[in-house]
Backbone as CSV, one residue per row, in Angstrom:
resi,resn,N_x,N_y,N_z,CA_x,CA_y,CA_z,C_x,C_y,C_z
1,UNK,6.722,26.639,29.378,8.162,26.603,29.638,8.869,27.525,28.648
2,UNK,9.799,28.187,28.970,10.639,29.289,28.307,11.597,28.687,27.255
3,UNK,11.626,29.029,26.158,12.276,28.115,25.268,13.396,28.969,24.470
4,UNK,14.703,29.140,24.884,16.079,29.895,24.559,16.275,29.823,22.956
5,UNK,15.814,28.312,22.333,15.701,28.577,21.058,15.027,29.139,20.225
6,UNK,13.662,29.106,20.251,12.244,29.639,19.838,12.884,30.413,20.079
7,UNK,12.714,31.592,21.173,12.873,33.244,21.160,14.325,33.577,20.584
8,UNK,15.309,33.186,20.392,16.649,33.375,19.502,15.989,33.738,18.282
9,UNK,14.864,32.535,17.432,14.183,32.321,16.412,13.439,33.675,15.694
10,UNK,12.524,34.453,17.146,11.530,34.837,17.003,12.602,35.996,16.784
11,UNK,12.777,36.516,18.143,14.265,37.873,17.751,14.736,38.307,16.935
12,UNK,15.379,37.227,16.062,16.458,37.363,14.965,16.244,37.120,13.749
13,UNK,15.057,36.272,13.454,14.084,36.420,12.091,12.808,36.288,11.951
14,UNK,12.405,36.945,12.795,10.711,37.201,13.206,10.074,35.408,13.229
15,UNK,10.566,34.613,13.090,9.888,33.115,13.426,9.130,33.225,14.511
16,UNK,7.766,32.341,14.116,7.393,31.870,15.872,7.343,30.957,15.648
17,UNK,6.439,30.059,16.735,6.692,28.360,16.552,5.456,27.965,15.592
18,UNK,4.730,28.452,15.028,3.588,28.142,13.545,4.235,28.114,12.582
19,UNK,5.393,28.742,12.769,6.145,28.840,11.505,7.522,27.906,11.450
20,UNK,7.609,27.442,12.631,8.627,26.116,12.768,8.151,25.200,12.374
21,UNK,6.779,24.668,12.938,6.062,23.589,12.252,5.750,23.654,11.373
22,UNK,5.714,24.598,10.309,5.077,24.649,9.119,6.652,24.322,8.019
23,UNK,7.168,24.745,8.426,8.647,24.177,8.175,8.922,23.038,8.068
24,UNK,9.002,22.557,9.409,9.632,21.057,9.778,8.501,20.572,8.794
25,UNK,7.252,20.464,8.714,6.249,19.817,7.879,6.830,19.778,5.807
26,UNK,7.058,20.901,6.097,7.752,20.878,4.816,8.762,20.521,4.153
27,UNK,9.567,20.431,4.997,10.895,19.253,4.649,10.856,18.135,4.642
28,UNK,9.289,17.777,5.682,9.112,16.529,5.561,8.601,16.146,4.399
29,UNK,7.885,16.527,3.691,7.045,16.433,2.527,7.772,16.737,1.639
30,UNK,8.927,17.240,1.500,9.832,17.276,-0.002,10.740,16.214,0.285
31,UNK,11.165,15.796,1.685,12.243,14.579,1.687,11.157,13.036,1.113
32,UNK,9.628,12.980,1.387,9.325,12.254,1.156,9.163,12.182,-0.595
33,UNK,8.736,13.293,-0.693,8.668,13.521,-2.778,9.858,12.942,-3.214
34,UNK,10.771,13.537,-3.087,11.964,13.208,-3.148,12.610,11.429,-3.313
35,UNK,12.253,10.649,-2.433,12.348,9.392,-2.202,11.509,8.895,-2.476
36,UNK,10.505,9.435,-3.235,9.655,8.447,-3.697,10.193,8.209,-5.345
37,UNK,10.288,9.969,-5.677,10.915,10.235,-6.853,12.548,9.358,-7.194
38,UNK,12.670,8.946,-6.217,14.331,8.941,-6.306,14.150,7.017,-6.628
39,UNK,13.195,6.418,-5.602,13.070,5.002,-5.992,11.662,4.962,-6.691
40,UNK,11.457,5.302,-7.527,10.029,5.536,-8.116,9.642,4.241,-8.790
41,UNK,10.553,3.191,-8.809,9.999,1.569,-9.928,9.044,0.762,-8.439
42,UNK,10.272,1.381,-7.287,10.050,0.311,-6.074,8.662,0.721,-5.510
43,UNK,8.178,2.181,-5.313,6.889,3.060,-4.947,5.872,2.468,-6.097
44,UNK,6.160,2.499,-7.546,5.000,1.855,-8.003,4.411,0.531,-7.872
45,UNK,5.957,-0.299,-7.656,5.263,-2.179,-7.755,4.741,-1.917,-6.006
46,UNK,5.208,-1.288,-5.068,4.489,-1.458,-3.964,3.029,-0.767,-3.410
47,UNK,2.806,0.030,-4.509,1.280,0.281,-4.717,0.341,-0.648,-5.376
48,UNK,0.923,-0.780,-6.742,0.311,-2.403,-7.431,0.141,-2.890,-6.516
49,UNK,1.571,-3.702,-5.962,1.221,-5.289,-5.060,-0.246,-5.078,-4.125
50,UNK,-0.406,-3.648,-3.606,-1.461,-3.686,-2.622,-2.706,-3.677,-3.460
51,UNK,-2.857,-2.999,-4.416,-4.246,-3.156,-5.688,-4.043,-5.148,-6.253
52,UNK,-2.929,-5.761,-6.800,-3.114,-6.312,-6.998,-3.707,-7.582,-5.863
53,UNK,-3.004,-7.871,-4.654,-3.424,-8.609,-3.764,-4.848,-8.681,-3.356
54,UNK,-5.034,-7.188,-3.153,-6.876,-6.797,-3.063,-7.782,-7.625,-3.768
55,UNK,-7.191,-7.342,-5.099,-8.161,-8.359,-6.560,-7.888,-9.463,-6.302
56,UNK,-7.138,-10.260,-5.819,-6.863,-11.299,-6.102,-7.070,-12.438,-4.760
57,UNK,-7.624,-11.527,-3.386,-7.948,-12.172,-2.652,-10.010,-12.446,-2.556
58,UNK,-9.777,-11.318,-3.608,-11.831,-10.791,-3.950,-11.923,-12.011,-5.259
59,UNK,-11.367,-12.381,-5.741,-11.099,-13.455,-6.941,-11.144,-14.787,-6.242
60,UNK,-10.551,-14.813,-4.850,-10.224,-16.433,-4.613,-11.698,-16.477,-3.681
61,UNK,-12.068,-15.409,-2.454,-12.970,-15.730,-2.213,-14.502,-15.839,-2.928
62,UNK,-14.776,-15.317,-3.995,-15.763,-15.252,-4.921,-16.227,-16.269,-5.121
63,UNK,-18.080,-16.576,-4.879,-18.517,-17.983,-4.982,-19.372,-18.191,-6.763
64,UNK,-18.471,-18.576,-7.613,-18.619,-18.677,-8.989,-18.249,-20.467,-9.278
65,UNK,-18.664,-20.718,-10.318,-18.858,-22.230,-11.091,-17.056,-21.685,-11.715
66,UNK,-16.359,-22.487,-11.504,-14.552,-22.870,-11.892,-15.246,-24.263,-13.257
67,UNK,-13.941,-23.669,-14.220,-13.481,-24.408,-15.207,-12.381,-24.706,-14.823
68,UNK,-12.614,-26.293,-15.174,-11.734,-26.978,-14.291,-10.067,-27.418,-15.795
69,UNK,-8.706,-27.168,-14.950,-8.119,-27.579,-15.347,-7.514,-28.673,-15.800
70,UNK,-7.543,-29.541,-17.091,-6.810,-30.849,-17.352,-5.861,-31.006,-18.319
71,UNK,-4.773,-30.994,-17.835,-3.766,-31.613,-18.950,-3.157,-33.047,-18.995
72,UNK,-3.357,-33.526,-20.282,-3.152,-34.756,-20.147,-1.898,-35.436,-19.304
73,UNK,-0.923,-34.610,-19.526,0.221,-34.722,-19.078,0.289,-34.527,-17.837
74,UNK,-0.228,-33.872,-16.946,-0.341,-34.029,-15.933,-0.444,-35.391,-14.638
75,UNK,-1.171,-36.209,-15.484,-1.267,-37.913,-14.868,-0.067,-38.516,-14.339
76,UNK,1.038,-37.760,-15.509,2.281,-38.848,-15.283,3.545,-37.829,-14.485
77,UNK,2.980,-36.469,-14.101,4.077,-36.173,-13.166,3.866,-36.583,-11.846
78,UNK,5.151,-36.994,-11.371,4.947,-37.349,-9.624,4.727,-36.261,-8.532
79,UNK,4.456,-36.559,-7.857,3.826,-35.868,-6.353,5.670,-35.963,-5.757
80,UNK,6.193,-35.037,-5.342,7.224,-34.773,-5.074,7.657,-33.501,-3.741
81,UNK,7.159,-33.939,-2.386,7.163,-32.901,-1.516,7.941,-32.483,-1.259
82,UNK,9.023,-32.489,-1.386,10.516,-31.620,-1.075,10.625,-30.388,-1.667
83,UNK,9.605,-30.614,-3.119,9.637,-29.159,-3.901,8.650,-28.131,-3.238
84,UNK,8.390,-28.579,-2.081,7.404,-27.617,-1.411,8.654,-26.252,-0.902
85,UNK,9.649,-26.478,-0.748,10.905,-25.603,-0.307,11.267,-24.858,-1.415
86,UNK,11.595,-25.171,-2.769,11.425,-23.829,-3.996,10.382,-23.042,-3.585
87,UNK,9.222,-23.771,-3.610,7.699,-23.017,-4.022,7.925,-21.790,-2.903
88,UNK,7.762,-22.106,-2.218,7.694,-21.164,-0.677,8.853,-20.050,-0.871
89,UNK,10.097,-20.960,-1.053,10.826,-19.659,-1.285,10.851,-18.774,-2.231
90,UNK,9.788,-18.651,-3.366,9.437,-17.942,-4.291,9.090,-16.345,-3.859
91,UNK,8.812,-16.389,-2.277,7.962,-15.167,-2.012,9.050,-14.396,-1.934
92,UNK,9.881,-14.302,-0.802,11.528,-13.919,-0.768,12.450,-13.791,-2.190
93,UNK,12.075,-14.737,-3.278,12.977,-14.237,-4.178,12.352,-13.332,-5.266
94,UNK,11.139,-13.512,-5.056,10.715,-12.440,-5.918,10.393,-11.219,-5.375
95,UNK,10.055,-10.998,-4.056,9.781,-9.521,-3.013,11.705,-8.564,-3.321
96,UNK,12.757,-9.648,-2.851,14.077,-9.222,-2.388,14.693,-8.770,-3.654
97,UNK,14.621,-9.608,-4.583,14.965,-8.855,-6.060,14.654,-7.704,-6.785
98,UNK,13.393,-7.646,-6.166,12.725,-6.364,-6.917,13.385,-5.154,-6.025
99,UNK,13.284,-5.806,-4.823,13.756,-4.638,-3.845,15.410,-4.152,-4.115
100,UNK,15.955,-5.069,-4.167,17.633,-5.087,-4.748,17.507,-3.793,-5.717
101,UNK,17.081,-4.760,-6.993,17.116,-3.824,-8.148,16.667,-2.361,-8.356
102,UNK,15.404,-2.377,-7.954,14.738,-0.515,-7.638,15.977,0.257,-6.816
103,UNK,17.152,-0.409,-5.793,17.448,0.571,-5.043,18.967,0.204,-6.070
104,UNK,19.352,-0.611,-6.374,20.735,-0.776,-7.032,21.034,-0.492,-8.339
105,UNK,19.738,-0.914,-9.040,19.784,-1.065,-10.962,18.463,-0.100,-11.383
106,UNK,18.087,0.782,-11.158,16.892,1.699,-11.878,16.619,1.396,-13.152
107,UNK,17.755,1.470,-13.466,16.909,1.039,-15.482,16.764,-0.157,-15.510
108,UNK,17.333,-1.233,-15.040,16.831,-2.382,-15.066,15.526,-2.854,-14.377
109,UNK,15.333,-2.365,-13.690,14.291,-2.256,-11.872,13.041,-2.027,-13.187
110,UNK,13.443,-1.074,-13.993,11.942,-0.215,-14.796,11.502,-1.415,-15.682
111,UNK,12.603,-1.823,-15.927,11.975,-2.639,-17.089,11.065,-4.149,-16.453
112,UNK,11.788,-4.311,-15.285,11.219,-5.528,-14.344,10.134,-5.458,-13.894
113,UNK,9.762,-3.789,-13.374,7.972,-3.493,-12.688,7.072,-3.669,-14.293
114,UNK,7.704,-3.392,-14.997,6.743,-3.206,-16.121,6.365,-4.640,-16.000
115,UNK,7.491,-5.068,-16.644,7.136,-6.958,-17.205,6.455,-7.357,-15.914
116,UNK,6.484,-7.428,-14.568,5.654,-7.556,-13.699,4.413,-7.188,-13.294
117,UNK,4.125,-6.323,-13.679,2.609,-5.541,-13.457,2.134,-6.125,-14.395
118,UNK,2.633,-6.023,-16.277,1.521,-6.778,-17.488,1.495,-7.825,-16.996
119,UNK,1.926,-8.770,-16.054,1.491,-10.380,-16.521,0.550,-10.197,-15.634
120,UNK,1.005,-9.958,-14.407,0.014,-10.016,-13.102,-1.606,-9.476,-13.256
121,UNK,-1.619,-8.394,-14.480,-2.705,-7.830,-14.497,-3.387,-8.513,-15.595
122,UNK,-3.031,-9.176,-16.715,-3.574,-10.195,-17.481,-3.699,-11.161,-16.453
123,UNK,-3.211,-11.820,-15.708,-3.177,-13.153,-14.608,-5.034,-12.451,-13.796
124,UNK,-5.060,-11.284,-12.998,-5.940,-11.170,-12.547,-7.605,-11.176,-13.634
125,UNK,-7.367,-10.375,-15.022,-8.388,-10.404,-15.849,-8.809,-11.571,-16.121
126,UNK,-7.968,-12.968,-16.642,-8.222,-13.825,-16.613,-8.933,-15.211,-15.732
127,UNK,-8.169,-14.773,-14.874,-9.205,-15.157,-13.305,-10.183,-14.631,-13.343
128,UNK,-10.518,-13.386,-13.297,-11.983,-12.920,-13.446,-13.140,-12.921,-14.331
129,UNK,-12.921,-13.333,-15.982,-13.628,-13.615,-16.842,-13.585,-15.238,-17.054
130,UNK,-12.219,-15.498,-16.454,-12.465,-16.892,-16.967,-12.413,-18.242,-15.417
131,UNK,-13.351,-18.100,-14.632,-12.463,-18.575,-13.418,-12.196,-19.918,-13.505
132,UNK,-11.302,-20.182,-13.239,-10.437,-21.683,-13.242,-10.025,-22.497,-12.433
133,UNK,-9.286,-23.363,-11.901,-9.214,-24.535,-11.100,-8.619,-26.167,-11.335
134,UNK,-8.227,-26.725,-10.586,-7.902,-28.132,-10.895,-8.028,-28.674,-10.013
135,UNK,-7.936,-30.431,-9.652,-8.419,-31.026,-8.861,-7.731,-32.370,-9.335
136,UNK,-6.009,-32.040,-9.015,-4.873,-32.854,-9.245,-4.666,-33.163,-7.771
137,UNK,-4.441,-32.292,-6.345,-4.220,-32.464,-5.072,-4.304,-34.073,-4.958
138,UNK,-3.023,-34.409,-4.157,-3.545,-36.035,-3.650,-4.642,-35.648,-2.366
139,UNK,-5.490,-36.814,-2.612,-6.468,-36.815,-1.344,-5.626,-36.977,0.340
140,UNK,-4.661,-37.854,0.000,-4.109,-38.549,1.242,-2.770,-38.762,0.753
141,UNK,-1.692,-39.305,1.772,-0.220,-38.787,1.097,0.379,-40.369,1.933
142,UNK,1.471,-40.639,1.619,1.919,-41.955,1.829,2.665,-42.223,3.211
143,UNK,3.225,-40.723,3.581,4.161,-40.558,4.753,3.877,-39.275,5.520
144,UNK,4.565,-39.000,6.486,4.315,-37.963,7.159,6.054,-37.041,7.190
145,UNK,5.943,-35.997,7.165,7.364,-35.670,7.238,7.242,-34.257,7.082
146,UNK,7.812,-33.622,8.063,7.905,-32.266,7.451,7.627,-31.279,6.049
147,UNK,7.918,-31.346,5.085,7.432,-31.038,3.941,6.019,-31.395,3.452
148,UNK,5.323,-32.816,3.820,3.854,-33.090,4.062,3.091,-32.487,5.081
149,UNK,3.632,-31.540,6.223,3.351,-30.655,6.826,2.989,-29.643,6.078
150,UNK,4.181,-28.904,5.372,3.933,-27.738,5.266,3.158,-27.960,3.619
151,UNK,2.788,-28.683,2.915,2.104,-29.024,2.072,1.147,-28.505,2.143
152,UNK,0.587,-29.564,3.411,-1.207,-29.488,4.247,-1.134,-28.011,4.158
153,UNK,-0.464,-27.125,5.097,-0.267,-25.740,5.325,-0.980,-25.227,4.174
154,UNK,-0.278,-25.193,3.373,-0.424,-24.355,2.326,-1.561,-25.250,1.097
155,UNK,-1.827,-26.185,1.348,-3.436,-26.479,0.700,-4.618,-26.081,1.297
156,UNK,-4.476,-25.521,2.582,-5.425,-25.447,3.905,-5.805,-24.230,3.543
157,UNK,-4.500,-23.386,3.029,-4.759,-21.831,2.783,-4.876,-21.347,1.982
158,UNK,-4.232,-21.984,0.700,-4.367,-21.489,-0.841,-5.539,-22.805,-1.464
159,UNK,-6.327,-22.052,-2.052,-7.534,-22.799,-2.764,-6.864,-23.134,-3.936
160,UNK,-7.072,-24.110,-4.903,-6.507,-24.946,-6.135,-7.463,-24.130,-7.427
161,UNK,-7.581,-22.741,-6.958,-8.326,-22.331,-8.063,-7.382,-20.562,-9.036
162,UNK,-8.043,-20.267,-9.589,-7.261,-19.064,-10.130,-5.897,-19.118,-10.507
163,UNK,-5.459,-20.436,-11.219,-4.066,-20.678,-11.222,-3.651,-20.836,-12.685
164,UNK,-4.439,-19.746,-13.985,-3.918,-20.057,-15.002,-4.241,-18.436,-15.463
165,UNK,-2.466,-18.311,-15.759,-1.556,-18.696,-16.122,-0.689,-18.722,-14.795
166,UNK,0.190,-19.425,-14.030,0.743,-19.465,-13.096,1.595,-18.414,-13.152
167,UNK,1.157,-17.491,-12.098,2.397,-16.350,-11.238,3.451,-16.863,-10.739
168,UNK,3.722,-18.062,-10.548,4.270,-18.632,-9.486,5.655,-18.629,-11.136
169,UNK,5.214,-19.194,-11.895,6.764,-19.205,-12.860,6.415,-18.066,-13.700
170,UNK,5.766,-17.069,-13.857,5.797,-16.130,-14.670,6.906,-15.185,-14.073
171,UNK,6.513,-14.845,-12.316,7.297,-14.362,-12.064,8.895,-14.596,-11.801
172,UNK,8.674,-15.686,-11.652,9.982,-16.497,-11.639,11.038,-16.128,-12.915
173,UNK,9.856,-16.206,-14.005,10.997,-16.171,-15.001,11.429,-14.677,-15.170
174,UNK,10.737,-13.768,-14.950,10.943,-12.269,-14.952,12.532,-12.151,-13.984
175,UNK,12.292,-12.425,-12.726,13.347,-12.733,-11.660,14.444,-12.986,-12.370
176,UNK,14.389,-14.114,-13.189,15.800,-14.922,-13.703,16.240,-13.947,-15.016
177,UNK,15.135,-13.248,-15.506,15.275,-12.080,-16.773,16.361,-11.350,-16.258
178,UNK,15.837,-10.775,-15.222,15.945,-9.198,-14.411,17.581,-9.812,-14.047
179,UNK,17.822,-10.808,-13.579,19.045,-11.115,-12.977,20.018,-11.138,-14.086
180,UNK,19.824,-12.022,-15.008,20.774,-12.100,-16.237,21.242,-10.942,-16.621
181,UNK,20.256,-9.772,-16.781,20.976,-8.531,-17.166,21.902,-7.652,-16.636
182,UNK,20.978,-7.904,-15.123,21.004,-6.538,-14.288,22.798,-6.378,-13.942
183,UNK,23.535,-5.627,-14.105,24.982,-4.954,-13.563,25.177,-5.538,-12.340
184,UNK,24.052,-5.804,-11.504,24.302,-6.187,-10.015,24.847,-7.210,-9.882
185,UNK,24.389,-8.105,-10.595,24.762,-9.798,-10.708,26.393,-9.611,-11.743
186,UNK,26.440,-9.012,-12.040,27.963,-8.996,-13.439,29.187,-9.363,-13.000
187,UNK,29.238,-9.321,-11.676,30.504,-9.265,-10.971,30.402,-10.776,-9.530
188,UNK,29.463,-10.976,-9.798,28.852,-12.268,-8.753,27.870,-13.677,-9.870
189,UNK,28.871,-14.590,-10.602,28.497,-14.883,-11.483,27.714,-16.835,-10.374
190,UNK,28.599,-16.587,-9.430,28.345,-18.008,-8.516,26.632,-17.112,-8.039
191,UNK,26.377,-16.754,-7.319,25.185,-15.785,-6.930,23.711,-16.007,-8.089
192,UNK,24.425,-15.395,-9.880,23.434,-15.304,-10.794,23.223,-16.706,-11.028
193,UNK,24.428,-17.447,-10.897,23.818,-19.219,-11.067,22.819,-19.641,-10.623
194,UNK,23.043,-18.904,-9.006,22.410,-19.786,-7.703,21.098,-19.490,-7.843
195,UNK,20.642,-17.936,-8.921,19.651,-17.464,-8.797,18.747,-18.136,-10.024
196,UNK,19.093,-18.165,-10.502,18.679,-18.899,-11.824,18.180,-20.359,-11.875
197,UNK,19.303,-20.976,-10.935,18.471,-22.358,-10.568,17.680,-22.208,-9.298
198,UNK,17.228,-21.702,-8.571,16.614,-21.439,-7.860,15.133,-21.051,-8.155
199,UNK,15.340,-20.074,-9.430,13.942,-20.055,-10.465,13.404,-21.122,-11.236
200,UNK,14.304,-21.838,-11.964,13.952,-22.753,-12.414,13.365,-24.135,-11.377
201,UNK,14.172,-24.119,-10.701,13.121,-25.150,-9.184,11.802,-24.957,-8.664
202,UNK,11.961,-23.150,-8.625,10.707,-22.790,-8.621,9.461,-23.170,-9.689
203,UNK,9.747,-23.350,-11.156,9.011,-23.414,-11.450,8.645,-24.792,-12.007
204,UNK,9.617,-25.895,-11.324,9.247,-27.319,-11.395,8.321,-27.778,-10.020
205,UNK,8.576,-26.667,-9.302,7.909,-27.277,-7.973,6.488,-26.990,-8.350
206,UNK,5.700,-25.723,-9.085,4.580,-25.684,-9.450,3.757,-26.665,-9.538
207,UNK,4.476,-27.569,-10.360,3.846,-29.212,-10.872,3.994,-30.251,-9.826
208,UNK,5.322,-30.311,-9.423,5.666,-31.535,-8.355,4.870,-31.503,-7.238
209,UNK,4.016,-30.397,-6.696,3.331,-30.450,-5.724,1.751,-30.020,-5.601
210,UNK,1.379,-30.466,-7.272,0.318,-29.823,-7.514,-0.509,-29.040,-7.403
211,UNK,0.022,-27.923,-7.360,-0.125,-26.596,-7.295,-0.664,-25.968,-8.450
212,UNK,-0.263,-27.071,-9.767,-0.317,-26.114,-10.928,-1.014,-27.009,-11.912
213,UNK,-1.439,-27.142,-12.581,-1.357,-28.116,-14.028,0.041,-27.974,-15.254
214,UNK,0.275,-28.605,-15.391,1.419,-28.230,-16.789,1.011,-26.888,-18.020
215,UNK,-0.519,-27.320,-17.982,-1.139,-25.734,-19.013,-0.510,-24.859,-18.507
216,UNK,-0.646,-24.151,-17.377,-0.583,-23.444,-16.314,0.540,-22.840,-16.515
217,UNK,1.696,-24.115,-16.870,3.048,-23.501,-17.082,3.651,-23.431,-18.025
218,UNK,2.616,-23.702,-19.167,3.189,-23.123,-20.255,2.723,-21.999,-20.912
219,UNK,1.771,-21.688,-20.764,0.915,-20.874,-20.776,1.595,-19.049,-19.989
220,UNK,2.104,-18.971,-18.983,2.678,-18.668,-17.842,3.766,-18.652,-18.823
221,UNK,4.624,-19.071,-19.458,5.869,-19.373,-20.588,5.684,-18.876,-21.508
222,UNK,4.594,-18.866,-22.565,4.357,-18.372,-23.576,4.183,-17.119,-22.941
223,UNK,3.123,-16.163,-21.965,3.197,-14.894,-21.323,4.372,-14.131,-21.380
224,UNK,4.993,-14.973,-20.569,6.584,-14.470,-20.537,7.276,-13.705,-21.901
225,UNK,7.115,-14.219,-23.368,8.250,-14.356,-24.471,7.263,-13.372,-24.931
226,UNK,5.855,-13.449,-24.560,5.351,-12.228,-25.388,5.763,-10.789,-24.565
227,UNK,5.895,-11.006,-23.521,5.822,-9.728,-22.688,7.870,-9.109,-22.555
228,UNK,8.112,-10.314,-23.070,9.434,-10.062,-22.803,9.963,-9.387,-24.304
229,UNK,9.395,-9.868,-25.243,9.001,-8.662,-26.777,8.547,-7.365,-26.376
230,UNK,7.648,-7.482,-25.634,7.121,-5.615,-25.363,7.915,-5.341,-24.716
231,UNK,8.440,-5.557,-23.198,8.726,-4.885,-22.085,10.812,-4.472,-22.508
232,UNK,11.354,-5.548,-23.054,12.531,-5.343,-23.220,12.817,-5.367,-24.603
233,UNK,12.503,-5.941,-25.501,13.057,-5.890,-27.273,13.082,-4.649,-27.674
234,UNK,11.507,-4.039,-27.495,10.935,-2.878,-28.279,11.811,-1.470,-27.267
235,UNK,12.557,-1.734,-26.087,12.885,-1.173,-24.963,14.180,-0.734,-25.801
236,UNK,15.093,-2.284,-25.933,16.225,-2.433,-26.606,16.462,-1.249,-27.841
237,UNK,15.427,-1.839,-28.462,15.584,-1.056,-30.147,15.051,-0.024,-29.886
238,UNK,14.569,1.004,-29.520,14.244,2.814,-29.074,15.372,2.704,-28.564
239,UNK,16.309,2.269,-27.479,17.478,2.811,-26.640,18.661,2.759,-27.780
240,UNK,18.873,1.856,-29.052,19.555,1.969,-29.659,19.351,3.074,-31.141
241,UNK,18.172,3.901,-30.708,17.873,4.361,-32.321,18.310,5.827,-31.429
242,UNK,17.709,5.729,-30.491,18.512,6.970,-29.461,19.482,7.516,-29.734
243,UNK,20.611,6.434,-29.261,21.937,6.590,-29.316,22.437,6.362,-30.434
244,UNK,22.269,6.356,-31.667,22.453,6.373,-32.701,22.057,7.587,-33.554
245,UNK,20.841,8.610,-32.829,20.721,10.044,-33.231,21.794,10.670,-32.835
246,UNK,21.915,10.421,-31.383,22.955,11.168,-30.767,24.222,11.290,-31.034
247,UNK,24.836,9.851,-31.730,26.039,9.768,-31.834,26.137,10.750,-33.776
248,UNK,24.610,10.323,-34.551,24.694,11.850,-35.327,25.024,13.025,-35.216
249,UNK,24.187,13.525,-34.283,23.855,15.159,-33.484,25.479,15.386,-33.320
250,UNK,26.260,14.348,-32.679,27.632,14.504,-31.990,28.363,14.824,-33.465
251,UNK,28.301,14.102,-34.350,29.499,14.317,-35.460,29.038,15.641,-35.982
């Protein structure tokens, strides 16, 4: 078929169509550089997440002897299925935040993949040298009700093993980090509340539905304060020795 544009093309600046496609190919490939470059915190945690999930589904199926989790304290928390609704919604608040922040807050976003990748990747080493487990689950449950539904669900599918130090409040608390700071939340203070207790539920439901041992979550806590020294203190104090050359250089 005769094509009025092509030959305009070819006519008027020697183009043919090898050289259109080689074009169009190329814009495609700098608009993609470009956007990767442009959200580059959000391109790295979504490469992790796919390396990390990999490990961590080769970790749960792996047939190895588990050290089993016991904390004493554990005996006397209650079985509490309603907290099955934090837990779950953990996936959404920790996927949507990150996503928020990489496209809204960049410097904050950087400091959040970091603190997210160190725990997760200590969380996976540890599973793998040390594999772990507990065997808190009630056998049988008193009532039936929706939330004892989705309980079953999610005991059916997640094994009671690889759960120290718990992701489930490590990341949580990163979430509630990332929020406190981030500019996004500064102006929506009902929102940073909502988000904050929402983490913190999250990481009572760990226990209430035995999911976790109490080690688990403190442990997962202590992670946190160390990583929150590397990822933001040491972050803090370079950004202020910075701007404190500069404001030299300036006088």
């Amino acid at each position: 078929m005769y094509d009025k544009k092509l030959d305009f093309f070819t006519v008027h600046f020697g183009i043919v169509e090898g050289d259109i496609v080689k074009i169009k190919k190329n814009s495609i490939y700098k608009w993609g550089v470009g956007l990767i470059l442009q959200y580059k915190s959000l391109a790295v945690m979504t490469v992790y997440a796919v390396v990390y999930l990999a490990a961590f589904f080769y970790l749960e199926r792996r047939n190895v002897a588990v050290h089993e989790i016991n904390f004493g304290i554990d005996a006397y928390i209650p079985f509490c299925e309603i907290f099955i609704v934090p837990y779950l919604l953990w996936f959404p608040y920790v996927a949507l935040t990150v996503v928020l922040l990489c496209i809204r807050d960049k410097e904050e976003s950087e400091k959040l993949v970091a603190f997210l990748m160190a725990g997760m990747t200590i969380f996976i080493i540890v599973s793998a040298v040390f594999p772990n487990g507990h065997n808190l689950r009630p056998k049988t449950f008193a009532h039936d009700n929706i939330f004892i539904d989705l309980i079953k669900n999610l005991y059916a599918t997640d094994t009671p093993t690889n759960i120290l130090p718990s992701i489930h409040v490590y990341n949580s608390v990163a979430i509630m980090i990332a929020v406190w700071r981030s500019r996004c939340f500064a102006e929506h203070r009902v929102v940073k509340a909502g988000m904050i207790a929402l983490g913190v539920s999250i990481i009572f439901s760990t226990v209430l539905i035995k999911q976790h041992s109490m080690l688990d979550v403190l442990l997962a806590l202590l992670l946190s304060a160390v990583m929150y020294s590397i990822c933001y203190k040491r972050t803090t104090v370079r950004e202020k020795r910075v701007s404190a050359a500069r404001n030299r250089v300036g006088e």
